[in-house]
PDB file of N, CA, C and O in Angstrom:
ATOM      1  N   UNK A   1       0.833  -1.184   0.000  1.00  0.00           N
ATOM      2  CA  UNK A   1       0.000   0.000   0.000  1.00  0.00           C
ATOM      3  C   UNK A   1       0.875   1.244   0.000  1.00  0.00           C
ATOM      4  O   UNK A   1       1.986   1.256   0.530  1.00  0.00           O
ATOM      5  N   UNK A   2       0.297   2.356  -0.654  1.00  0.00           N
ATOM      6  CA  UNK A   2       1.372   3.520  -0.379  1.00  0.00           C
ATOM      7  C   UNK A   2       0.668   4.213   0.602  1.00  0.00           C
ATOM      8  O   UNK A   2      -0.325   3.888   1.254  1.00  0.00           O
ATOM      9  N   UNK A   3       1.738   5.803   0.595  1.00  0.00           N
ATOM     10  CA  UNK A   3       1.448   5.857   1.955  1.00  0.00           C
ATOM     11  C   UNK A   3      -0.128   6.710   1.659  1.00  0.00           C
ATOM     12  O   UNK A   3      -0.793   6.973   2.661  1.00  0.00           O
ATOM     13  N   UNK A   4      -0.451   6.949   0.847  1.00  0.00           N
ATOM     14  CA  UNK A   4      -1.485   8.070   0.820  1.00  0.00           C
ATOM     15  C   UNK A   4      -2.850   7.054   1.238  1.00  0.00           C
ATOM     16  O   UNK A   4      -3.942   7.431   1.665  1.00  0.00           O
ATOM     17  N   UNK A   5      -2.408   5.706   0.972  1.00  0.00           N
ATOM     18  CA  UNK A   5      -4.040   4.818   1.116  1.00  0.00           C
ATOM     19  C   UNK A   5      -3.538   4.561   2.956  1.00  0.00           C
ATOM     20  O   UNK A   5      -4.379   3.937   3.603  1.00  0.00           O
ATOM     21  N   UNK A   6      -3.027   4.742   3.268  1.00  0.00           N
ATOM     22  CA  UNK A   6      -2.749   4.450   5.073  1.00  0.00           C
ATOM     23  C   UNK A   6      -3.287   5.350   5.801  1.00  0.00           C
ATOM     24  O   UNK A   6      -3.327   5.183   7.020  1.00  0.00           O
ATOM     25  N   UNK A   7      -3.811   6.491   5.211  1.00  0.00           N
ATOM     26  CA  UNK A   7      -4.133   7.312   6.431  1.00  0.00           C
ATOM     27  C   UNK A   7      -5.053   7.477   6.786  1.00  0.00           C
ATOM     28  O   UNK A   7      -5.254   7.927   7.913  1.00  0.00           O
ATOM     29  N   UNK A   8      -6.269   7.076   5.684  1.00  0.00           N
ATOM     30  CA  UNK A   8      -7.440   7.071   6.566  1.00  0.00           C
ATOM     31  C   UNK A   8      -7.708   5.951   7.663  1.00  0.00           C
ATOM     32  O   UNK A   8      -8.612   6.181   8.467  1.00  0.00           O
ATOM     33  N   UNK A   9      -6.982   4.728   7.767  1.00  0.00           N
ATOM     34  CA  UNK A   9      -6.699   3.480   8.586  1.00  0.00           C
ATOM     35  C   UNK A   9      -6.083   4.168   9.883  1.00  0.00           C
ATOM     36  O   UNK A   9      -6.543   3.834  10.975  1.00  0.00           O
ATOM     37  N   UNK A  10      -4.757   5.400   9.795  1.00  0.00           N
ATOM     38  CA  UNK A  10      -4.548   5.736  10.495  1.00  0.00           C
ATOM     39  C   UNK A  10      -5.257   6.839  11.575  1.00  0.00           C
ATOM     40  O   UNK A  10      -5.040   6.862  12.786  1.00  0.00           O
ATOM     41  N   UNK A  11      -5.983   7.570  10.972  1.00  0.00           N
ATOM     42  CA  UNK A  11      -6.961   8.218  11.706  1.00  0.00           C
ATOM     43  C   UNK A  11      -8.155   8.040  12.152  1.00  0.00           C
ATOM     44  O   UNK A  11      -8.831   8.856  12.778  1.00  0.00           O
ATOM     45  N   UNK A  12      -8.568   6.470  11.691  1.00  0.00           N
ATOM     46  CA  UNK A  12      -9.542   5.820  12.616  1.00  0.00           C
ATOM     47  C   UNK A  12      -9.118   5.199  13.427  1.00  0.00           C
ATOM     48  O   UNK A  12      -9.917   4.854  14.298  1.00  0.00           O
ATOM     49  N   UNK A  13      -7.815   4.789  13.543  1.00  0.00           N
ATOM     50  CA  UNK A  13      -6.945   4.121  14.935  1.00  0.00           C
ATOM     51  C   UNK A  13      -6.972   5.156  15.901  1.00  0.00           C
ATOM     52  O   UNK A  13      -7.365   5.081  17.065  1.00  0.00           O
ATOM     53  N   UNK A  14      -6.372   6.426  15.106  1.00  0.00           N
ATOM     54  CA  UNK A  14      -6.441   7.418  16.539  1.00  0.00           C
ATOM     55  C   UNK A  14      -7.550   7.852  17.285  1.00  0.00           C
ATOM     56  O   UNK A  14      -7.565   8.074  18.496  1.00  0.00           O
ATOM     57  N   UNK A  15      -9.040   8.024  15.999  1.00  0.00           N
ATOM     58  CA  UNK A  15     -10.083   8.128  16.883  1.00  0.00           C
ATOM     59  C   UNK A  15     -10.344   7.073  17.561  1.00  0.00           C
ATOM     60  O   UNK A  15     -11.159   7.265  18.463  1.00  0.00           O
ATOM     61  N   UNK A  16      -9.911   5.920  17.449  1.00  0.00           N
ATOM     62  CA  UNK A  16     -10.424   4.818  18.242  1.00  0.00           C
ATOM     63  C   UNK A  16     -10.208   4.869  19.778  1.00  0.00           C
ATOM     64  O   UNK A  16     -10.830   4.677  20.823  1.00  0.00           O
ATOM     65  N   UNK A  17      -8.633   5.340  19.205  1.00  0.00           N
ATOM     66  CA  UNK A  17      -7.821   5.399  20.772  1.00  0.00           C
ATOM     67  C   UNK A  17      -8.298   6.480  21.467  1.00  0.00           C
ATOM     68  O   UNK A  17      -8.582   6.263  22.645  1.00  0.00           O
ATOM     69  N   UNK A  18      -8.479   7.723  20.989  1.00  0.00           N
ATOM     70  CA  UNK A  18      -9.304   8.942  21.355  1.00  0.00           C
ATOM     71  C   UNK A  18     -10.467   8.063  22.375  1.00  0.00           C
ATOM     72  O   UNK A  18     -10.347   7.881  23.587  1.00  0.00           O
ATOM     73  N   UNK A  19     -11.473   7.648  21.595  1.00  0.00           N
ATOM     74  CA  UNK A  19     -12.853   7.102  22.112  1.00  0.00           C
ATOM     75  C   UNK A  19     -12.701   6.575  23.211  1.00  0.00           C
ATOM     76  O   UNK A  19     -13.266   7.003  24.218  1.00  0.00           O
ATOM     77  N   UNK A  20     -11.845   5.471  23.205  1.00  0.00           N
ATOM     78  CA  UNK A  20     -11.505   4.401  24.253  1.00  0.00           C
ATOM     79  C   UNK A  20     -10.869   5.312  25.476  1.00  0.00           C
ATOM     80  O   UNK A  20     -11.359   5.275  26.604  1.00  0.00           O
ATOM     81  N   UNK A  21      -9.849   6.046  25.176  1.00  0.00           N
ATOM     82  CA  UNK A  21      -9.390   6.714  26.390  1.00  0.00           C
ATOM     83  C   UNK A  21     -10.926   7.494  27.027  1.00  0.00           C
ATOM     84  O   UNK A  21     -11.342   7.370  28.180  1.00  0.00           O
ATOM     85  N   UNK A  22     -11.540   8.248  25.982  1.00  0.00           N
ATOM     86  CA  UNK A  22     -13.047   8.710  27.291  1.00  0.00           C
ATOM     87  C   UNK A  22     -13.895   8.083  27.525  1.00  0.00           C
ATOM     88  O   UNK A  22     -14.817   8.569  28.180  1.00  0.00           O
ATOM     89  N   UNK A  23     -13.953   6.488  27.007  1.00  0.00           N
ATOM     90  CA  UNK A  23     -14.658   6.089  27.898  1.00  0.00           C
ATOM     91  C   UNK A  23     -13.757   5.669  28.946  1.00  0.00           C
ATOM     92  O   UNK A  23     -14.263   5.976  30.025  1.00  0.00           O
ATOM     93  N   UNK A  24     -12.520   5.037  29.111  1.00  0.00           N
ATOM     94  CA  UNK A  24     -12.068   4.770  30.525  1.00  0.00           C
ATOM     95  C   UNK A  24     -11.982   6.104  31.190  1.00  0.00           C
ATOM     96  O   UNK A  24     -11.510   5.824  32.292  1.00  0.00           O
ATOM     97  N   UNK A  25     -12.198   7.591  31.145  1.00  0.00           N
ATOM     98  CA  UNK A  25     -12.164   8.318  32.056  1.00  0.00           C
ATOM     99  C   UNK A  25     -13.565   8.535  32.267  1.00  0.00           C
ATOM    100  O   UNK A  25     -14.002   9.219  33.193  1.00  0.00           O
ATOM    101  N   UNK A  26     -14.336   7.902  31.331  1.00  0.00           N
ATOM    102  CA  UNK A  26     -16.276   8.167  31.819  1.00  0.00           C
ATOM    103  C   UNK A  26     -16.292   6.989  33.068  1.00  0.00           C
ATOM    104  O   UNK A  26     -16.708   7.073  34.224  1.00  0.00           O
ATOM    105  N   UNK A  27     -15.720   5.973  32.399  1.00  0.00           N
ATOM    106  CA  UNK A  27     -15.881   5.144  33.697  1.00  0.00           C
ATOM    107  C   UNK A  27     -15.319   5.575  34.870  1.00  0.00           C
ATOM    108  O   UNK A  27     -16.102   5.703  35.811  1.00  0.00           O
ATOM    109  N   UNK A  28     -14.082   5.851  35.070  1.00  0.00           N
ATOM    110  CA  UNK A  28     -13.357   6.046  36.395  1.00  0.00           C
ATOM    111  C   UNK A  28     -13.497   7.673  36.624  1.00  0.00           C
ATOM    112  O   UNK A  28     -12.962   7.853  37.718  1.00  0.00           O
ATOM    113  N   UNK A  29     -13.735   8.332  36.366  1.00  0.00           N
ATOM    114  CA  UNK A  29     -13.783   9.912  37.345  1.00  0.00           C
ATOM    115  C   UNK A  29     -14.266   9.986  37.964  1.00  0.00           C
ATOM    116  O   UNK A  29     -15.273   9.307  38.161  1.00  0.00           O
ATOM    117  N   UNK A  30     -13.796  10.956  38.730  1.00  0.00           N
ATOM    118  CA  UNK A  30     -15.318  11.344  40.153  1.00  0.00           C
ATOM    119  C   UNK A  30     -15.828   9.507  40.903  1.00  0.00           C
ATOM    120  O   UNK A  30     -16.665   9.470  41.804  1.00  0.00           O
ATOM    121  N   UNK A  31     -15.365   8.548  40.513  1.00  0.00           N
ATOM    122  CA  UNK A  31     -15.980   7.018  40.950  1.00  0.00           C
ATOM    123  C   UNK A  31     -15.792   6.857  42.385  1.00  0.00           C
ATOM    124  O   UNK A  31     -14.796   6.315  42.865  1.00  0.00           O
ATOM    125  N   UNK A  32     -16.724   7.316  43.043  1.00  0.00           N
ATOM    126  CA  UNK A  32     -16.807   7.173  44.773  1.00  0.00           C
ATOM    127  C   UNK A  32     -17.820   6.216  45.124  1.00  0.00           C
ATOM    128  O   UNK A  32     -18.973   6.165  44.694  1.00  0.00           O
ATOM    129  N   UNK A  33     -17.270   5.481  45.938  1.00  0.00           N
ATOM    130  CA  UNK A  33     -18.627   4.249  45.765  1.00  0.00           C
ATOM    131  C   UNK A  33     -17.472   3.059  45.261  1.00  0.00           C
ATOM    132  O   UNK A  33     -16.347   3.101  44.764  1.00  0.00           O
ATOM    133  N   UNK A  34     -18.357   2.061  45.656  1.00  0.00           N
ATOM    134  CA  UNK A  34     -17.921   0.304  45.045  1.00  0.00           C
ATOM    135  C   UNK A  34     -17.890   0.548  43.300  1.00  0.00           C
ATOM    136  O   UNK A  34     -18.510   1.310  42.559  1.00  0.00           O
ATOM    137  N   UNK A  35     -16.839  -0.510  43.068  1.00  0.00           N
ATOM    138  CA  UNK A  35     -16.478  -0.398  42.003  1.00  0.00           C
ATOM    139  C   UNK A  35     -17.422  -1.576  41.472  1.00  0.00           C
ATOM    140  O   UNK A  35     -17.936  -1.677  40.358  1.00  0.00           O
ATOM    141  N   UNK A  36     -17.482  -2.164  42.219  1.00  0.00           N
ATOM    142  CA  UNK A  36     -18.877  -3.256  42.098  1.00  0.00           C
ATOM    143  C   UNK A  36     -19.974  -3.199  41.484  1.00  0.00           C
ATOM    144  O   UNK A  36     -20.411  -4.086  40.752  1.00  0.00           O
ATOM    145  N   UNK A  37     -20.595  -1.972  41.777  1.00  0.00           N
ATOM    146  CA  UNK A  37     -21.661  -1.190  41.101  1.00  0.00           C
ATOM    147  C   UNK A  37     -21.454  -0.123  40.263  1.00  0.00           C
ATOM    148  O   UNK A  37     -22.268  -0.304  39.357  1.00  0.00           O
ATOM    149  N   UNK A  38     -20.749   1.039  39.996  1.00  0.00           N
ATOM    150  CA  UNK A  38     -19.855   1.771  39.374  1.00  0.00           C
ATOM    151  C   UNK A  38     -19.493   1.395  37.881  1.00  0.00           C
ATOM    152  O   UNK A  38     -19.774   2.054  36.880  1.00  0.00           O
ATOM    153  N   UNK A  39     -18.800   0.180  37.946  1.00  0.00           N
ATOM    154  CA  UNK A  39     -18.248  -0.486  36.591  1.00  0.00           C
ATOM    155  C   UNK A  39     -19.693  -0.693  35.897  1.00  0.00           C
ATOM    156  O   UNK A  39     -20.021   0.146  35.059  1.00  0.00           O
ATOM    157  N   UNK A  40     -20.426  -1.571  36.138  1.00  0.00           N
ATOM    158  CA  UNK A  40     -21.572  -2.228  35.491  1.00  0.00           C
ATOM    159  C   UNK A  40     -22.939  -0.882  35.067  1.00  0.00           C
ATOM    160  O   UNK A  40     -23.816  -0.887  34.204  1.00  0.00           O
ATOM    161  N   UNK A  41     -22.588   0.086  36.071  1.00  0.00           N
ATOM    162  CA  UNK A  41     -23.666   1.107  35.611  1.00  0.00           C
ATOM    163  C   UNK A  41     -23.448   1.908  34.671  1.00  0.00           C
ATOM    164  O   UNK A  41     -24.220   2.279  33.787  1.00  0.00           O
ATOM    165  N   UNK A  42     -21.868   2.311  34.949  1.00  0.00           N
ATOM    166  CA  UNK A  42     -21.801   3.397  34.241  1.00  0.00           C
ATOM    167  C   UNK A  42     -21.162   2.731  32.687  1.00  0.00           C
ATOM    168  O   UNK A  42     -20.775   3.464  31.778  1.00  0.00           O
ATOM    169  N   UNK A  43     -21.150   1.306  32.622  1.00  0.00           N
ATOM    170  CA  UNK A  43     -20.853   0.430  31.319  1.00  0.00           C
ATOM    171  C   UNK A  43     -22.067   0.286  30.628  1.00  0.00           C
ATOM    172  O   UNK A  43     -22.173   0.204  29.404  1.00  0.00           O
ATOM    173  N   UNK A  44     -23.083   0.255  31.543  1.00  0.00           N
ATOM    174  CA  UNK A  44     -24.120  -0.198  30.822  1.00  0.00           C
ATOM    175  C   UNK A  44     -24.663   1.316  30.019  1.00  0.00           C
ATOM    176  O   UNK A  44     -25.067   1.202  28.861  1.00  0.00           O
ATOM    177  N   UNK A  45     -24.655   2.511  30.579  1.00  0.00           N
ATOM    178  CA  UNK A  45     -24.481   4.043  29.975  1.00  0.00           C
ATOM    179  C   UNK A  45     -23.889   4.256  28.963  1.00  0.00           C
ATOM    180  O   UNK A  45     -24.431   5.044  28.188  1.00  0.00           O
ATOM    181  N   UNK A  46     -22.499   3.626  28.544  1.00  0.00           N
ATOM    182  CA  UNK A  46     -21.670   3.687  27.617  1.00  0.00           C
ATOM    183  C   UNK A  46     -22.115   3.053  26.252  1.00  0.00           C
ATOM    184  O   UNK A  46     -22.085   3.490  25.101  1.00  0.00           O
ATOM    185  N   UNK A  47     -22.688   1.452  26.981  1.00  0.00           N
ATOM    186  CA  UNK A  47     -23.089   0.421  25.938  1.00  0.00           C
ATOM    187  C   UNK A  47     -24.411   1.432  25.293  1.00  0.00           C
ATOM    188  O   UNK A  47     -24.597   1.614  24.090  1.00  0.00           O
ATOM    189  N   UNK A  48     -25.077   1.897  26.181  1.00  0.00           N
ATOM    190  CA  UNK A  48     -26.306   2.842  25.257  1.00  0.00           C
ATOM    191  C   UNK A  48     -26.242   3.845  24.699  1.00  0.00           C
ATOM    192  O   UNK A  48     -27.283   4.179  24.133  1.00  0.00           O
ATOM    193  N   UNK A  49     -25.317   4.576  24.608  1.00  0.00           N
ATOM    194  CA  UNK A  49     -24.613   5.604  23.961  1.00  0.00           C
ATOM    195  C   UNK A  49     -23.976   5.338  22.632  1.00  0.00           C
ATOM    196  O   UNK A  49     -23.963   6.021  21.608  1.00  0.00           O
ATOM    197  N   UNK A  50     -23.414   4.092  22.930  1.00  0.00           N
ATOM    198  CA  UNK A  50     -23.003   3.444  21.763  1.00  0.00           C
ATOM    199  C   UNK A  50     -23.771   2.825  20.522  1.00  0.00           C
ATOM    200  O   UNK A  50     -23.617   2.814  19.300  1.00  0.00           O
ATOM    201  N   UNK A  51     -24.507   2.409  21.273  1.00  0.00           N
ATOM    202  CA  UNK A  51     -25.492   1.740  20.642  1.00  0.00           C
ATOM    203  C   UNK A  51     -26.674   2.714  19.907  1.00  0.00           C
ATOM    204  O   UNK A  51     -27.113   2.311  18.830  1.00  0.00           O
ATOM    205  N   UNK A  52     -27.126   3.809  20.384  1.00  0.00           N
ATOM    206  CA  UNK A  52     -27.718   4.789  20.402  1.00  0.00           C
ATOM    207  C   UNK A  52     -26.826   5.725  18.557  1.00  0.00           C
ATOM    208  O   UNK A  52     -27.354   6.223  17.562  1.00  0.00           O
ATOM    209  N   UNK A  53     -25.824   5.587  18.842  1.00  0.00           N
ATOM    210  CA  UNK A  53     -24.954   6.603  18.291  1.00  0.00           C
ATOM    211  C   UNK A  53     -25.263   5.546  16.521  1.00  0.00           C
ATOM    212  O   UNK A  53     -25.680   5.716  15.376  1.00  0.00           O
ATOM    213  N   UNK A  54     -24.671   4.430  17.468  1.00  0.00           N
ATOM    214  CA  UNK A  54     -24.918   3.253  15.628  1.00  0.00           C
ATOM    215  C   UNK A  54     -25.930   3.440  14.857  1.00  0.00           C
ATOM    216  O   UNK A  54     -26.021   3.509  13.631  1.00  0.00           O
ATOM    217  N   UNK A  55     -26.934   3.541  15.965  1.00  0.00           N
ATOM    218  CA  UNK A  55     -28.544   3.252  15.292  1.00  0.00           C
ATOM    219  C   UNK A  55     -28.781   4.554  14.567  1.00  0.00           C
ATOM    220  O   UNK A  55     -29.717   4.515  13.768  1.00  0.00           O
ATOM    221  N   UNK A  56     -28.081   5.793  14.683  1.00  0.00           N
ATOM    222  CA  UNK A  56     -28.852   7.148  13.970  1.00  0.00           C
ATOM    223  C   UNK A  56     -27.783   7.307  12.729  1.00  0.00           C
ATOM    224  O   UNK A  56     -28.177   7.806  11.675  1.00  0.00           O
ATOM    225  N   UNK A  57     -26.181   6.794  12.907  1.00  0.00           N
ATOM    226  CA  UNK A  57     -25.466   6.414  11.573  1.00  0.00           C
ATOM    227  C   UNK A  57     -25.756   5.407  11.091  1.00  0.00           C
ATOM    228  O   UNK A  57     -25.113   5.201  10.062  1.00  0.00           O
ATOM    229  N   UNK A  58     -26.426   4.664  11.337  1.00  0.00           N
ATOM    230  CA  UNK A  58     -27.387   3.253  10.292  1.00  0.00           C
ATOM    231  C   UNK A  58     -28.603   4.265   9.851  1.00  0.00           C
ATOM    232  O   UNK A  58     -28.728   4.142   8.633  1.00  0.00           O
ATOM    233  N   UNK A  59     -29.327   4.994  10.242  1.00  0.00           N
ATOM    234  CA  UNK A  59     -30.551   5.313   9.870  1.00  0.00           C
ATOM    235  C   UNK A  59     -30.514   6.709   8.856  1.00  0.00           C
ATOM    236  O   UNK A  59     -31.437   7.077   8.129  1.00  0.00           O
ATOM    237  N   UNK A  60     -29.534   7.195   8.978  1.00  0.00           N
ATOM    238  CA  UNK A  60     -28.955   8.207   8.573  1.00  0.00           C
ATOM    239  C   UNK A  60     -28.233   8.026   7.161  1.00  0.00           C
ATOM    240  O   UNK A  60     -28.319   8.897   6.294  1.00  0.00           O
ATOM    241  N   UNK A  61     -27.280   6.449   6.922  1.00  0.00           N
ATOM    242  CA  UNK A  61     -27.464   6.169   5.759  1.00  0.00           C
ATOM    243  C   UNK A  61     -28.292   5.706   5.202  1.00  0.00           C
ATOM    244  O   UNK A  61     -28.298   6.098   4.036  1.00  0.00           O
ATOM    245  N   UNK A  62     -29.240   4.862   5.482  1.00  0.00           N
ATOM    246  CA  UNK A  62     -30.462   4.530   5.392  1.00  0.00           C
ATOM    247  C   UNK A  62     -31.243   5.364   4.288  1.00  0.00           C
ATOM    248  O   UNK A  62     -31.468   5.207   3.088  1.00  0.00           O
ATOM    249  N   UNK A  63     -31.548   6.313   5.235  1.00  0.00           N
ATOM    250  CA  UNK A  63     -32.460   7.516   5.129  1.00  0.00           C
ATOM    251  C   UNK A  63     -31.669   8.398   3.224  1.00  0.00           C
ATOM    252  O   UNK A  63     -32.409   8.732   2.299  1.00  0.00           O
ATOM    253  N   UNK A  64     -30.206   8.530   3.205  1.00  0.00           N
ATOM    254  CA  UNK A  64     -29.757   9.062   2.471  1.00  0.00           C
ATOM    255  C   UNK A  64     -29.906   8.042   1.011  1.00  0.00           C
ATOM    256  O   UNK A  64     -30.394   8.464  -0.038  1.00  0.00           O
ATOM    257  N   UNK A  65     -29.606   7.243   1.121  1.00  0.00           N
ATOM    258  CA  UNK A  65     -29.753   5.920   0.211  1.00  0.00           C
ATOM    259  C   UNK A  65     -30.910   6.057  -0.201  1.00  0.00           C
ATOM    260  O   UNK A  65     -30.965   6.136  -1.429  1.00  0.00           O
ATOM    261  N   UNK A  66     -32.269   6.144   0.540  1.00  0.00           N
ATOM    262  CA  UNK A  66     -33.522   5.682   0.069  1.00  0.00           C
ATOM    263  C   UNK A  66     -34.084   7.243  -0.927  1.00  0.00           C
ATOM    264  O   UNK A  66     -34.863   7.378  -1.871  1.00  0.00           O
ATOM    265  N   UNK A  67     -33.368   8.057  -0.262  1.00  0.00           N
ATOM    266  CA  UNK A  67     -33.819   9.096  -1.033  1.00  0.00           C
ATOM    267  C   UNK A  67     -32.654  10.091  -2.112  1.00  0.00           C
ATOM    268  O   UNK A  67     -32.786  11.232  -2.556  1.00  0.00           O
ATOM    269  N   UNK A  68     -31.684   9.229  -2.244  1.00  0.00           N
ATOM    270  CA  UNK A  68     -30.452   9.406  -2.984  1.00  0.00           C
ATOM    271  C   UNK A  68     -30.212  11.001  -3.077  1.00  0.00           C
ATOM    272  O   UNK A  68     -30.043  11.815  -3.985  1.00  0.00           O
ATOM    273  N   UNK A  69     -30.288  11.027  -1.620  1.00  0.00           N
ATOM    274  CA  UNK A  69     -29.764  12.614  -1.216  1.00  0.00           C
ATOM    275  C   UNK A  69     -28.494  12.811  -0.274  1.00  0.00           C
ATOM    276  O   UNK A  69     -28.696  12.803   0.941  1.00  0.00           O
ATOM    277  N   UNK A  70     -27.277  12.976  -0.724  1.00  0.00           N
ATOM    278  CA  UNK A  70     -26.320  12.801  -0.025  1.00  0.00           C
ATOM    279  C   UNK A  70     -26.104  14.389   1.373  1.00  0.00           C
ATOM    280  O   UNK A  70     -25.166  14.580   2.147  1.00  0.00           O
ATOM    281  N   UNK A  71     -27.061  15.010   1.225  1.00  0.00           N
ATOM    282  CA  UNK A  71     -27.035  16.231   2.184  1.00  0.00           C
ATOM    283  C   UNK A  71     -28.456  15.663   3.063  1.00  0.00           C
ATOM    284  O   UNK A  71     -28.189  15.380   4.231  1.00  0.00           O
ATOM    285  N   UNK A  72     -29.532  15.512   2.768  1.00  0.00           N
ATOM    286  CA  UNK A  72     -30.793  15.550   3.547  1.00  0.00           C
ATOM    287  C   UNK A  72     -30.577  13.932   4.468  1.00  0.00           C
ATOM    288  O   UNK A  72     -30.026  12.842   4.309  1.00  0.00           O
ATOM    289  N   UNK A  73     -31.426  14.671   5.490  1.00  0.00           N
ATOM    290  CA  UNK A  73     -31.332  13.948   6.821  1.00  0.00           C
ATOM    291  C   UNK A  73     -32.258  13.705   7.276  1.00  0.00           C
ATOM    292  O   UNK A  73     -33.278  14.253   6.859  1.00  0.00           O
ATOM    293  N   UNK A  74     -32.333  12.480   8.670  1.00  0.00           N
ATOM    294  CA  UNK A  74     -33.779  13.225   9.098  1.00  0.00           C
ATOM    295  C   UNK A  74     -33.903  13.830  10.164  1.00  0.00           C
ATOM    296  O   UNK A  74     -34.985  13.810  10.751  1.00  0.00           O
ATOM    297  N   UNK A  75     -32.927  14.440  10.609  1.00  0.00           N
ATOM    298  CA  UNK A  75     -32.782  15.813  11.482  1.00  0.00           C
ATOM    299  C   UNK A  75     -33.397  16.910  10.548  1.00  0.00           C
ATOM    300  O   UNK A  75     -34.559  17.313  10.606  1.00  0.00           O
ATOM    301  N   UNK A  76     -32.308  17.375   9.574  1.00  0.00           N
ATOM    302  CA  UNK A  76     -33.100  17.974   8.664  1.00  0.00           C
ATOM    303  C   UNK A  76     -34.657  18.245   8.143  1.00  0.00           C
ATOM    304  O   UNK A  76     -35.362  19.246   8.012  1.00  0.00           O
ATOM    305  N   UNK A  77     -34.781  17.136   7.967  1.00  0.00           N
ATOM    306  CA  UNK A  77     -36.177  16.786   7.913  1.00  0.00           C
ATOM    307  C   UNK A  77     -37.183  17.073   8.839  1.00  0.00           C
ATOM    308  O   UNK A  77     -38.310  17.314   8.407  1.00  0.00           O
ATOM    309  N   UNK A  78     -36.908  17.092  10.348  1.00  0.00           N
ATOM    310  CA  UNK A  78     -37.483  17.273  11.023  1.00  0.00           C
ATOM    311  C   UNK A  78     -38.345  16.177  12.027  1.00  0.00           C
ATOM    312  O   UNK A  78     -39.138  16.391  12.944  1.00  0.00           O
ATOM    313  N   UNK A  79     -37.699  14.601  11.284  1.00  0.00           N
ATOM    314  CA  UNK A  79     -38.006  13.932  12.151  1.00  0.00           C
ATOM    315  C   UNK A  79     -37.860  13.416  13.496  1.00  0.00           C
ATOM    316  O   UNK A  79     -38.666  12.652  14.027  1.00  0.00           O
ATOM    317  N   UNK A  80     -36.962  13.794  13.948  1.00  0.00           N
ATOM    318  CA  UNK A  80     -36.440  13.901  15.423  1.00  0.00           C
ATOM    319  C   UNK A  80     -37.471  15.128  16.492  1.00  0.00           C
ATOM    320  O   UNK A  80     -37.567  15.158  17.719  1.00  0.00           O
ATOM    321  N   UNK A  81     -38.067  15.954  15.536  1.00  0.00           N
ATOM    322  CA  UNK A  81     -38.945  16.931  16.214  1.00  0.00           C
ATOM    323  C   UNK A  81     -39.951  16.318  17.500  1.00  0.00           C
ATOM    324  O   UNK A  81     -40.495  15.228  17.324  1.00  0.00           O
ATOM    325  N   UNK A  82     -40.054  16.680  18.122  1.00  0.00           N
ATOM    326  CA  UNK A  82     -41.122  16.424  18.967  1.00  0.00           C
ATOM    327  C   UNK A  82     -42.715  17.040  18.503  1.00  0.00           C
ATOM    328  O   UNK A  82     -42.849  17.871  17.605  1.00  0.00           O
ATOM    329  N   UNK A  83     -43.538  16.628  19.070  1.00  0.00           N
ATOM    330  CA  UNK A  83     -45.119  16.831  18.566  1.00  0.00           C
ATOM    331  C   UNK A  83     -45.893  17.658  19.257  1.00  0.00           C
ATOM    332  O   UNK A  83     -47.102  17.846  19.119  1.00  0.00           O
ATOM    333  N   UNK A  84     -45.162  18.140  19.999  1.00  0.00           N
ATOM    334  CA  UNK A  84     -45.980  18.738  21.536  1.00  0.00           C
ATOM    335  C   UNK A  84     -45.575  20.226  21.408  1.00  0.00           C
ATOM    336  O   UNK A  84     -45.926  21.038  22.265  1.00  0.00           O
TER     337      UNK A  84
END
């Protein structure tokens, strides 16, 4: 590979490492209290964040694909709006 095809490999390593370092400081800061309970809560916060984050970049290409609009969203759109 040359070097120009390496770098986008390389700057998703660093965001990776980026990511990973805040979540080990989401987990451990301020952590007063059993680590017993601590680890598993504030993991299970992370896991939904995560998970949360996938589901609107899945829906988001989704959404762009179905309407072969590489700018419109459905933020944009206004589907995230509330009704009230």
């Amino acid at each position: 590979m040359r070097k120009k095809d390496l770098r986008p490999i390389r700057v998703l390593l660093i965001l990776a490492a980026v990511a990973a370092a805040v979540i080990v400081l989401f987990m451990t800061l301020n952590a007063k209290g059993r680590w017993d309970f601590i680890l598993p809560f504030r993991g299970m916060k992370v896991l939904s964040m995560v998970l949360v984050a996938y589901a609107i970049a899945v829906s988001t290409v989704l959404f762009q694909t179905v309407s072969h609009n590489r700018i419109l969203t459905p933020s944009i759109m206004g589907f995230d709006a509330s009704t009230s």
